[in-house]
C-alpha positions as a Python dict, from the first residue, in 0.01 Angstrom:
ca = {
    (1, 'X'): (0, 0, 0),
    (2, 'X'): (240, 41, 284),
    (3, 'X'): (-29, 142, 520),
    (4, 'X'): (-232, -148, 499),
    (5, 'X'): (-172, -480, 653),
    (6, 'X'): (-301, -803, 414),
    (7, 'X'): (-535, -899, 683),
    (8, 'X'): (-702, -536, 718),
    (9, 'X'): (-1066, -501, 626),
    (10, 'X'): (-1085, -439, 213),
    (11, 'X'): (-1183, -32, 329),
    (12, 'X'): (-886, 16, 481),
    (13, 'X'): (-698, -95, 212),
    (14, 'X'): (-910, 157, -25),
    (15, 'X'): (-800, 426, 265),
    (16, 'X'): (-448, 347, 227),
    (17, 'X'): (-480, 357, -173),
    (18, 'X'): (-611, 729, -120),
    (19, 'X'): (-371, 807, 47),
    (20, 'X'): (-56, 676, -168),
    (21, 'X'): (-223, 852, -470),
    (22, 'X'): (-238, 1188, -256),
    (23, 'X'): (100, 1191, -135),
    (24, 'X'): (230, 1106, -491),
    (25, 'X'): (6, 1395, -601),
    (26, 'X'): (179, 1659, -397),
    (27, 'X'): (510, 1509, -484),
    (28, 'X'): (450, 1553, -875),
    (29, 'X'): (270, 1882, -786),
    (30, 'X'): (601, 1987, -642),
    (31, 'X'): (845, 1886, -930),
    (32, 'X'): (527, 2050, -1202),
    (33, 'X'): (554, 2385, -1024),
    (34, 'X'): (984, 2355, -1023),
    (35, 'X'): (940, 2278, -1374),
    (36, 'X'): (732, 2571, -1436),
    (37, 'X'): (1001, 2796, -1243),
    (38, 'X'): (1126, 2975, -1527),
    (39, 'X'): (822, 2999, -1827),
    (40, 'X'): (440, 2958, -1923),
    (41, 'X'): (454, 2580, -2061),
    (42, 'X'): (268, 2273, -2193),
    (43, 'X'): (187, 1966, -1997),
    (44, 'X'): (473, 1833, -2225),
    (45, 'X'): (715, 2035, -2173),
    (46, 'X'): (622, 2025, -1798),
    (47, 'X'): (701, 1701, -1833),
    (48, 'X'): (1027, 1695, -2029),
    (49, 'X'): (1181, 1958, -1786),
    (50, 'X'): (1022, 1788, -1489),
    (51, 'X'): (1224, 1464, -1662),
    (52, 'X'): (1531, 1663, -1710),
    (53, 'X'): (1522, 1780, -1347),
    (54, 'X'): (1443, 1479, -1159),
    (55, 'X'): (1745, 1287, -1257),
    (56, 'X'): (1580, 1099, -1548),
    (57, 'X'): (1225, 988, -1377),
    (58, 'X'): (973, 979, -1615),
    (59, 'X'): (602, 1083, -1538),
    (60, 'X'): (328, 980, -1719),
    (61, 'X'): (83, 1245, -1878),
    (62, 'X'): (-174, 1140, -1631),
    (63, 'X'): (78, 1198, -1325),
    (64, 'X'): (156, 1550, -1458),
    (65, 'X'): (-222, 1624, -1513),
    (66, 'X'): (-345, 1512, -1191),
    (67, 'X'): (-6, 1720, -1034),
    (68, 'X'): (-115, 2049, -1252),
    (69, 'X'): (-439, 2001, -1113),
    (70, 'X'): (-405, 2015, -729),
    (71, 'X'): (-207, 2323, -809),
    (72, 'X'): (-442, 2482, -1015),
    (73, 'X'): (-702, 2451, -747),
    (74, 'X'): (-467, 2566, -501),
    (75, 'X'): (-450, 2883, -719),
    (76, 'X'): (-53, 2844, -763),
    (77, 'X'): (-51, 2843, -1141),
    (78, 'X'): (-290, 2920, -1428),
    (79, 'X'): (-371, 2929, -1765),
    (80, 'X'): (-131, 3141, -1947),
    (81, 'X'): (-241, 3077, -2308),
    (82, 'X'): (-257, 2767, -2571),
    (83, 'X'): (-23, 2677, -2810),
    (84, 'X'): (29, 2423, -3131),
    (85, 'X'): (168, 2082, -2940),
    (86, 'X'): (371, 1830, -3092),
    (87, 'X'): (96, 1615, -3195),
    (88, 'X'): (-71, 1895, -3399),
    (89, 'X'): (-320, 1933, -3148),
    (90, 'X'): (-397, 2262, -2925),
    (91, 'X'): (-327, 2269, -2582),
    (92, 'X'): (-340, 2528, -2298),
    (93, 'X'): (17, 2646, -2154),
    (94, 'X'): (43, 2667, -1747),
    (95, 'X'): (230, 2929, -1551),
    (96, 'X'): (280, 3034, -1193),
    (97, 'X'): (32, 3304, -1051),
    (98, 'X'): (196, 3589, -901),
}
């Protein structure tokens, strides 16, 4: 929490937890909609390119989630389809709205 002192009232340190999580938000928004530059994807392949991209940082499922979210409200990408993952299960692909 850089934006909290240790002596600050326990709201502002809630305040300054917000906003951490919403700056990191727009940060893996950005590197989910490079990732999704070229193709419709999968959260994991989202995640390996984003990965491959980012000079070897790893983001957690959750991370890319919450990041494919605020862009999917924004209206930047959508649901192109689903598709067979590699855990057998279905999942919907993502790609960039026109």
């Amino acid at each position: 929490m850089k934006h909290a002192r240790k002596t600050d009232p326990i709201e502002s340190k809630m305040a300054a937890k917000r906003i951490d999580a919403a700056n990191c938000d727009r940060a893996v928004a950005a590197l989910v909609l490079e990732a999704l530059r070229d193709d419709h994807m999968s959260d994991e392949m989202i995640a390996f390119n984003a990965w491959k991209t980012n000079s070897g940082f790893r983001l957690s499922a959750d991370r890319i989630r919450h990041g494919r979210l605020l862009l999917a409200r924004l209206g930047m990408i959508e649901v192109a389809g689903r598709k067979k993952l590699s855990s057998g299960a279905w999942g919907r692909t993502w790609r960039r709205t026109k």
